[in-house]
C-alpha positions in Angstrom: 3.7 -29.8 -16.2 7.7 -30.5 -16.9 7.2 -27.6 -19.6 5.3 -24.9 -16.7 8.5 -26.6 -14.3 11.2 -25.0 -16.8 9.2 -21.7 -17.7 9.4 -21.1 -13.7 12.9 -21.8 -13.4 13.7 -19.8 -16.2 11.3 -17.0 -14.8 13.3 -17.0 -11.4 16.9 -17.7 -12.5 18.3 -13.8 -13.1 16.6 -13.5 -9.4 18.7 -16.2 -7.9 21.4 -14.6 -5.9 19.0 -11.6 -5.1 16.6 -13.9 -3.7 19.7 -16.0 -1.6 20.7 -13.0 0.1 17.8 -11.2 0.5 16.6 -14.6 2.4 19.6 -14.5 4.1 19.2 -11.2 5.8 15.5 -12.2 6.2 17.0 -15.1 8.1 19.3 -12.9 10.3 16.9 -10.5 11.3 14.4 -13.5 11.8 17.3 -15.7 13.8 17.8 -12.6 16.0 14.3 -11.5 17.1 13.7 -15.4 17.8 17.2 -15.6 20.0 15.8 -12.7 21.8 12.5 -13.9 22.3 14.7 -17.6 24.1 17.0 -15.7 26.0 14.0 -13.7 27.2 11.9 -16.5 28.4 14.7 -19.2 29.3 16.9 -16.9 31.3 14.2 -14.7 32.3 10.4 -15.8 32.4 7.6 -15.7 30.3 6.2 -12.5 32.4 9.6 -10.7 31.8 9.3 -11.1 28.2 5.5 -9.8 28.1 6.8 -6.7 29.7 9.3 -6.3 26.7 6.7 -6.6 24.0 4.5 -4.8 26.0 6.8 -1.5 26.1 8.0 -2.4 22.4 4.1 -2.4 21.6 3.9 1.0 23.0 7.0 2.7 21.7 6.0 1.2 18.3 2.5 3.0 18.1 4.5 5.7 17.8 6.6 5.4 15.1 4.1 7.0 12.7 4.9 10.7 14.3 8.5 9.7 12.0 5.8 9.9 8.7 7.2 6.0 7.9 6.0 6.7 4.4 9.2 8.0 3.9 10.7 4.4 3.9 8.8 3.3 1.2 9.3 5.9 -0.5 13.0 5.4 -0.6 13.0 2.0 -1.6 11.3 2.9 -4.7 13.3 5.9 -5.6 16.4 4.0 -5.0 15.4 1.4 -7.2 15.0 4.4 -10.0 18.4 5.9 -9.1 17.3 8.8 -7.1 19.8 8.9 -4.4 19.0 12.8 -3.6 15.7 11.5 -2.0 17.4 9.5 0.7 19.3 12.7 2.3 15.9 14.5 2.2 13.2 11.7 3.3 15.4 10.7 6.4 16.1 14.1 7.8 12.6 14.8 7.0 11.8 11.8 8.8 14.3 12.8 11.7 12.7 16.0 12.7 9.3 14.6 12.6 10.2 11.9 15.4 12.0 14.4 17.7 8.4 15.2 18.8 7.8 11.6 19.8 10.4 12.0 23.1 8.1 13.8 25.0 4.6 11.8 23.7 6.3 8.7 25.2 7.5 10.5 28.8 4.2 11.7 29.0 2.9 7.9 28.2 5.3 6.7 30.4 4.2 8.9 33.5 0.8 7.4 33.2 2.0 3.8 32.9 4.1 4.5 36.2 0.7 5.7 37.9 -1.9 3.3 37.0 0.1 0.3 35.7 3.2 -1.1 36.8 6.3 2.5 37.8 8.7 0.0 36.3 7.3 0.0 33.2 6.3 3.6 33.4 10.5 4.3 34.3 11.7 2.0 31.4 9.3 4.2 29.0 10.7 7.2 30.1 14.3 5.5 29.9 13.9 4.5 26.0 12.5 7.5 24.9 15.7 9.8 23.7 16.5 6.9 21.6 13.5 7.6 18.8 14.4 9.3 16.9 17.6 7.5 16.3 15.4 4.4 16.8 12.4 5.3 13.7 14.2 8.2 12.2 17.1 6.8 11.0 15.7 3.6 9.5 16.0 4.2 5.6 19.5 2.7 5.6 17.7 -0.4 5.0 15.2 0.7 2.5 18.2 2.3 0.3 20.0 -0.6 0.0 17.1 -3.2 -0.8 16.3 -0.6 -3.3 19.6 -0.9 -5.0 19.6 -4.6 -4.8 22.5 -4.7 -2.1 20.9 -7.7 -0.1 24.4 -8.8 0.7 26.2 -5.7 2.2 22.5 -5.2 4.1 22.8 -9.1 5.4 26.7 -8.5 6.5 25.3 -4.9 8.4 22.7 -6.5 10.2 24.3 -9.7 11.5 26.9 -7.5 12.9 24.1 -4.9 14.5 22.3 -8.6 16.4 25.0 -10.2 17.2 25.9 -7.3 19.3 22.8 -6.6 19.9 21.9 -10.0 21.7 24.8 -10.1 23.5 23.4 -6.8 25.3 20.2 -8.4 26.1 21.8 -11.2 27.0 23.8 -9.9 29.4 21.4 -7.9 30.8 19.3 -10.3 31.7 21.9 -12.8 33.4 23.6 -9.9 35.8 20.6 -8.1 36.5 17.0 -9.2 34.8 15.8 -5.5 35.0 13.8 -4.8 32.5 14.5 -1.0 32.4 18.4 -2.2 31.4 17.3 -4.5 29.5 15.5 -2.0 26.9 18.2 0.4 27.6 21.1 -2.1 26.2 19.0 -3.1 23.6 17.9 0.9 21.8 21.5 1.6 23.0 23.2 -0.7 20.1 20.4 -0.3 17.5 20.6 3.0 17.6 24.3 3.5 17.2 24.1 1.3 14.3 21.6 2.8 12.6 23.6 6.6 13.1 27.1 4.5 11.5 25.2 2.7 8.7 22.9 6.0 8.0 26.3 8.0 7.9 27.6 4.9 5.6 24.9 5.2 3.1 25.4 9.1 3.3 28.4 8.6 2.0 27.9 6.1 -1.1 24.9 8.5 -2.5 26.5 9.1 -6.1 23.9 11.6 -7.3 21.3 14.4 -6.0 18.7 13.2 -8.2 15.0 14.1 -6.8 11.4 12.4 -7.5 9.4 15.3 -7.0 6.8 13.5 -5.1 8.6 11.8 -2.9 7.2 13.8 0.1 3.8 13.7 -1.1 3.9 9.8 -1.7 5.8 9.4 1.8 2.3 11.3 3.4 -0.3 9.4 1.7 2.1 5.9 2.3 2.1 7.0 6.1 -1.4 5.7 6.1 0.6 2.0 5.0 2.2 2.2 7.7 -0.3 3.3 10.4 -2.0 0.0 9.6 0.4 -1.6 9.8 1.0 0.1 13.5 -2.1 -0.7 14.5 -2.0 -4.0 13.4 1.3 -5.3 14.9 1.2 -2.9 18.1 -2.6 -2.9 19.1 -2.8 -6.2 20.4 -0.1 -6.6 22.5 -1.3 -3.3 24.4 -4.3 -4.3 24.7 -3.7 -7.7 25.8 -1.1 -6.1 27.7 -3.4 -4.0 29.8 -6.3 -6.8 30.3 -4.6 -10.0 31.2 -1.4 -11.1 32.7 2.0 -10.4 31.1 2.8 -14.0 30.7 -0.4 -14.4 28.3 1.2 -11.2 26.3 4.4 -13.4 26.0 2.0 -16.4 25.1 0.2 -14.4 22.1 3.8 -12.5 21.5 5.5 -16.1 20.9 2.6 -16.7 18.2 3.2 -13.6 16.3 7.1 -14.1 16.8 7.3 -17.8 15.9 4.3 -17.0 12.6 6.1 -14.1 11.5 9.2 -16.7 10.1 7.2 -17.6 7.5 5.6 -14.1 7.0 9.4 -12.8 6.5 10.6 -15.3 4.5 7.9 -14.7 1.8 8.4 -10.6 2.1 12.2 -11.0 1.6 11.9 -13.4 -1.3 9.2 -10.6 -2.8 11.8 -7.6 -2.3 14.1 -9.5 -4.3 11.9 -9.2 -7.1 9.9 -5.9 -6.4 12.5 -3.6 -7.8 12.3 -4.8 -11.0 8.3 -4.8 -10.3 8.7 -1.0 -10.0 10.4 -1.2 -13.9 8.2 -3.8 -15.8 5.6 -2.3 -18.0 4.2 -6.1 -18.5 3.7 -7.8 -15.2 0.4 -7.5 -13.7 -1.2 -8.5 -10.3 -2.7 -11.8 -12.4 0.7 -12.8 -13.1 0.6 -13.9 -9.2 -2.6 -15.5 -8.5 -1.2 -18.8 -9.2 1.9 -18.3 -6.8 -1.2 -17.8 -4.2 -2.7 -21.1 -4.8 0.2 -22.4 -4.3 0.8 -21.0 -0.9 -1.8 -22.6 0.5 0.4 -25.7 0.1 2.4 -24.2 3.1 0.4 -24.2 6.0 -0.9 -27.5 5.3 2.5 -29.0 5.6 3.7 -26.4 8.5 0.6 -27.8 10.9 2.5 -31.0 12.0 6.0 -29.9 12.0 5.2 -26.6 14.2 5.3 -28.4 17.3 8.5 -29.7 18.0 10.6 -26.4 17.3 8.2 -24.3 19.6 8.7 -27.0 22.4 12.4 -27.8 21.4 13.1 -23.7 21.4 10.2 -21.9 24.4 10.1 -25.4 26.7 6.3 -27.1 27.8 5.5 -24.3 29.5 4.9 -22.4 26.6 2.6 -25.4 24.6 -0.2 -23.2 24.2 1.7 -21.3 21.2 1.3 -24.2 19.1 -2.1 -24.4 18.8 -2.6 -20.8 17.9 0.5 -21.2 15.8 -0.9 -23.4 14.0 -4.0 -21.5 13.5 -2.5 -18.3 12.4 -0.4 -19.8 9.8 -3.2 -20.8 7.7 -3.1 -16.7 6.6 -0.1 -16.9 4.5 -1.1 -17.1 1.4 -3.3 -14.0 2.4 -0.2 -11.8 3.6 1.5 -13.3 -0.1 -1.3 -11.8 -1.9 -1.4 -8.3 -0.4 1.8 -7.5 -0.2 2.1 -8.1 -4.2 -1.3 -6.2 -4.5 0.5 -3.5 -2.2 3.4 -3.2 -4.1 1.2 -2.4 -7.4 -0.7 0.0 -5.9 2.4 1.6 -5.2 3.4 1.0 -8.3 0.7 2.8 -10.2 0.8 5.9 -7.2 -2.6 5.0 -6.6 -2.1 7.3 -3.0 -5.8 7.7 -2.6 -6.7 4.3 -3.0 -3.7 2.6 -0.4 -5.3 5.7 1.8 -8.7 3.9 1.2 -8.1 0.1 1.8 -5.9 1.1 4.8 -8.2 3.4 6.5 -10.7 1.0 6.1 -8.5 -2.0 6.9 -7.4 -0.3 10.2 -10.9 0.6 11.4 -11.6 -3.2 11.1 -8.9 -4.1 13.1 -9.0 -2.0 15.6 -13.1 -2.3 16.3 -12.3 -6.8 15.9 -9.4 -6.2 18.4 -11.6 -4.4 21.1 -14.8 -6.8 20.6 -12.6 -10.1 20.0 -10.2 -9.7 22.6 -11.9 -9.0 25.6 -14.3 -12.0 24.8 -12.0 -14.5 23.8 -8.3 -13.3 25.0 -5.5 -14.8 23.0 -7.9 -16.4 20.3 -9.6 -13.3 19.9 -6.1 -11.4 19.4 -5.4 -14.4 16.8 -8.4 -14.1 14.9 -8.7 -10.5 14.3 -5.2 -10.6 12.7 -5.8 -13.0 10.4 -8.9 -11.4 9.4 -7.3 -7.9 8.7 -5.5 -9.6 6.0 -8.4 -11.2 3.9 -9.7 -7.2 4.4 -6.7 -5.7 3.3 -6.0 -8.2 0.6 -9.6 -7.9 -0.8 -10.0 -4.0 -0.5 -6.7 -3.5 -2.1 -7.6 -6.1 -5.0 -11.2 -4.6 -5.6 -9.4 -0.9 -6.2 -6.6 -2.5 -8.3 -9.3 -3.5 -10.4 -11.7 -0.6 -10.6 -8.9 1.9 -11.0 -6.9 2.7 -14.1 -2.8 3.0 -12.8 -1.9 5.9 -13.7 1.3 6.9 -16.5 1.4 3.1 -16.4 0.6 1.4 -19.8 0.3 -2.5 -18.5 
């Protein structure tokens, strides 16, 4: 056991300050979204906050007109030095979004008609900010490609710091939701036009993958799951119950998703050098997933008291389905490592598979669970979508060959 201890230490060691940093902008980014989510509910009301996930839900279903793919794609080519493909993916990715402006005026014209006109307005109000918004996103990717955790941390706890302090004072001199999601694409936008131009400007070669596009198509079906997934429910809870139970279900996700983020910053510390092992294979991981399941057993009692501590008693129902949901983690561990190899090998056609399939799931468990059962329905069909994912994308790992990949 001391002997396994000291292998794993050793293993993890050249990872160490990767890891740090790439946990510490996990944590930023993490910190922020929870800050927003207190600010929201404590100097707002829980009903105010459902209407901000509610419009975020929508305005994300969109994101895949930007072909997201690309962003995945430009992790991995950064990784291998190919600093032509940012420049190309992201203006690639640019002109795709422009076409999402007038998708979401038109989505916001009907939301004005048939569900609440402020909604509708603050649609319609956020809208010339996507393509700055989903377009201009690969920053990020580039420099967890290259292993710069800690310039990416410094970036991003500048853009939320200024970015709260929008919300924030948005809500205390007006609580209007249409400002509110004005002030807050306002700031991320502009940050992601100065970081992109940033970035522009530290490329050192032109070097292209000549699939980059064709990867960043068939990784767009990646991506639309994960749309689906994280953007489905809260519309559709959104448009059958009160706003205050999409706040409710939004805190779960929210308040989950720590944990979720912690382990996926911890993984893109390592994943680069993933991408340029010829000798580590899925198996190598299986035992780090047993081990996970370690996690939600000692989250259950301890999730209570920052939920109440952080949201108040009014919110108490977010710890029971808190505690529920957690129980998936070692689940998302598993398939994002299975992901990763998948990508790894340029198996397109199989992620096309195991996503398509995946998201059909979801969406038909999302439309059966949460009519029936509300919140709890909305709970289980996530977690479920992972043990689909993970075992499709598992099953194909194992039936098909990677390809110019010698393991």
């Amino acid at each position: 056991m001391i002997n396994k201890t000291i292998k794993f230490i050793e293993e993890v060691k050249p990872h160490t300050s990767k890891i740090f940093w790439s946990n510490i902008n996990q944590g930023i980014t993490t910190a922020s979204a929870l800050a927003v989510s207190i600010v929201l509910t404590r100097l707002g009301s829980k009903e105010l906050y459902g209407q901000y996930l509610f419009i975020l839900g929508i305005f994300g279903l969109f994101s895949i007109i930007s072909v997201p793919g690309v962003r995945i794609c430009v992790f991995r080519t950064a990784a291998q030095v190919y600093d032509g493909v940012y420049r190309r993916a992201t203006r690639f990715s640019f002109l795709w979004s422009l076409i999402g402006i007038p998708l979401l005026v038109i989505t916001g014209i009907f939301i004005y008609l048939f569900k609440a006109r402020i909604l509708g307005i603050g649609l319609i109000a956020v809208a010339l900010f996507f393509p700055f918004e989903e377009g201009l996103q690969n920053w990020m990717l580039f420099l967890k490609g290259r292993s710069g955790f800690r310039r990416l941390a410094f970036y991003n706890s500048i853009k939320f710091f200024i970015n709260l302090v929008a919300i924030t004072a948005s809500i205390v001199f007006t609580k209007n939701i249409i400002v509110i999601l004005v002030s807050c694409f306002l700031v991320s936008s502009g940050f992601n036009i100065f970081y992109h131009l940033k970035v522009l400007n530290s490329l050192k070669n032109d070097e292209v993958d000549p699939d980059w596009k064709r990867q960043s198509l068939s990784l767009t079906i990646v991506i639309l799951s994960t749309v689906v997934f994280g953007r489905v429910d809260i519309v559709l809870i959104g448009a059958l119950l009160p706003f205050g139970e999409v706040a409710v279900y939004g805190l779960v996700m929210k308040f989950t998703d720590v944990f979720f983020r912690i382990i996926q910053s911890t993984l893109e510390a390592i994943i680069p050098n993933l991408y340029q092992s010829k000798k580590i294979t899925v198996g190598y991981f299986y035992k780090f997933f047993l081990l996970s399941f370690l996690i939600p057993i000692i989250l259950y009692p301890l999730i209570k008291y920052p939920v109440l501590f952080l949201y108040g008693r009014e919110c108490l129902d977010v710890v029971g389905f808190s505690r529920l949901y957690v129980v998936i983690i070692p689940f998302c561990f598993l398939d994002t490592i299975a992901t990763h190899f998948m990508i790894k090998y340029k198996l397109n056609r199989e992620i096309n598979v195991s996503r398509i399939v995946s998201m059909i799931a979801v969406v038909v468990l999302y439309a059966t669970l949460i009519p029936l059962y509300g919140i709890l329905g909305g709970v289980i069909s996530s977690m479920l979508y992972f043990v689909i994912q993970v075992a499709m994308n598992l099953f194909l790992l194992q039936v098909r060959k990677p390809k110019n990949i010698s393991d």
